[in-house]
N, C-alpha and C positions, 0 to 999 in steps of 0.2 A: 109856513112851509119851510122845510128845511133847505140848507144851500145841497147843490150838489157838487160843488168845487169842493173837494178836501185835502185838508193841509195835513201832515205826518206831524202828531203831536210829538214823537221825536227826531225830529229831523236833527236836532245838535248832537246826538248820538252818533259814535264812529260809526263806520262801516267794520263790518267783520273783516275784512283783509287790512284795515288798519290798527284794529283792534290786535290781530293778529304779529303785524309788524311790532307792533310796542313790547305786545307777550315777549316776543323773539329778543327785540332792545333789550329789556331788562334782564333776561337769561343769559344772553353777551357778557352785559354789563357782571352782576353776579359770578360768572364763569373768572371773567378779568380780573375782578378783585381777589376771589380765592388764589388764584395763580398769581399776581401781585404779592400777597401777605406770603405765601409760602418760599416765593423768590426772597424776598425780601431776607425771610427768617433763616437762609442759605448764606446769606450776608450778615448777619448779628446783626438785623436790621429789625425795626420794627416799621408798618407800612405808612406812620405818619413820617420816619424818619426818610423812607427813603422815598416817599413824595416829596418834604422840602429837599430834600438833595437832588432829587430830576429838576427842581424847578431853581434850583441856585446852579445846575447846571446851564442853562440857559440865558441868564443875567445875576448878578451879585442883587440883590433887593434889602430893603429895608425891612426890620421884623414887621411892623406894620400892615404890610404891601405882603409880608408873607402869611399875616396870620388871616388877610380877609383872603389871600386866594385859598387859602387851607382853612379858609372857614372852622377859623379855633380861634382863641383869645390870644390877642398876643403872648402873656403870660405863657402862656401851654408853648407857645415859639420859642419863646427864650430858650425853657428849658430845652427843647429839642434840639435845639443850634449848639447850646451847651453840652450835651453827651457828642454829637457830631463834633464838635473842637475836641472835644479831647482824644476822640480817635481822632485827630487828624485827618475830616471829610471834608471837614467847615473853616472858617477863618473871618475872622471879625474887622474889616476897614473902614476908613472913614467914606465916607461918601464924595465924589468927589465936585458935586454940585454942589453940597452944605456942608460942611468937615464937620460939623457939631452933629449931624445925624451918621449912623452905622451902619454899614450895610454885614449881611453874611455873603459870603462868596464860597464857591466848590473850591477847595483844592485840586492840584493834579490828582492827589487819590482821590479821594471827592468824586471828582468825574470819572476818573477808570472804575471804582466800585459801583456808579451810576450805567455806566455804560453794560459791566459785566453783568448786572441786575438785568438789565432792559434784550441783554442777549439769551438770558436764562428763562425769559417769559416763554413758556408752550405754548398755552393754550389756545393761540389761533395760528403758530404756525403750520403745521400741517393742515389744517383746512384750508388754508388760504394757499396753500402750496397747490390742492385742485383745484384753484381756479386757475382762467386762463389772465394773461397779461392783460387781456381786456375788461373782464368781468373785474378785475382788483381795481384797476382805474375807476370803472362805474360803483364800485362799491365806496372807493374814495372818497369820490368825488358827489356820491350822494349824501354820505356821512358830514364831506366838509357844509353841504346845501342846506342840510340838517340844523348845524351850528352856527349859521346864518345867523 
């Protein structure tokens, strides 16, 4: 005799409203990057270069430390630090926990081309301009929950 309790042979399957969320994420996401590479190329920038410069805007790092957050090979770092030094975005010092290790750091220009970059992004200010003060908080604050 068969059971009559039944289980959902897909119960590990999203729901469609979350299914949906993700659609949504990733079309963000894609949106952000195309609007990144184009700010970027506004700047003689390439969008790997002006990724490590947001992020040496932040703290000076070691190539190391920069090529796992930029998930590239150090090798590919160097070179990248190397075009940025020569324009004068980058700058190479000793670390000052271990003088034997390097770190790259933003220059003043460095930071202001960073800055101007990250002013130059469109592509969610005017959406985000209708929301209200509150809906931008929950949307924050859901995204920081997110990244938990």
């Amino acid at each position: 005799m068969a059971s009559t309790t039944s289980t959902p042979q897909n119960s590990h399957l999203p729901d469609p409203l979350t299914l949906e969320v993700v659609e949504l994420i990733g079309e963000v996401v894609s949106r952000f990057h195309q609007d990144y590479e184009e700010a970027a190329a506004e700047h003689a920038l390439t969008g790997a270069q002006a990724r490590l410069l947001s992020l040496l805007c932040l703290e000076p790092l070691p190539m190391r430390r920069l090529a796992q957050r930029l998930k590239c090979e150090p090798s590919n770092v160097t070179g990248i630090v190397d075009r940025l030094e020569a324009r004068g975005m980058v700058e190479r010092r000793p670390d000052p926990a271990d003088r034997r290790v390097k770190v790259a750091a933003a220059t003043s220009e460095g930071r202001r081309v960073a800055r101007s970059l990250r002013e130059s992004l469109r592509f969610a200010r005017e959406p985000l301009a209708g929301l209200s003060e509150g809906e931008r908080v929950a949307l924050r604050d859901a995204l920081r929950g997110m990244l938990r």
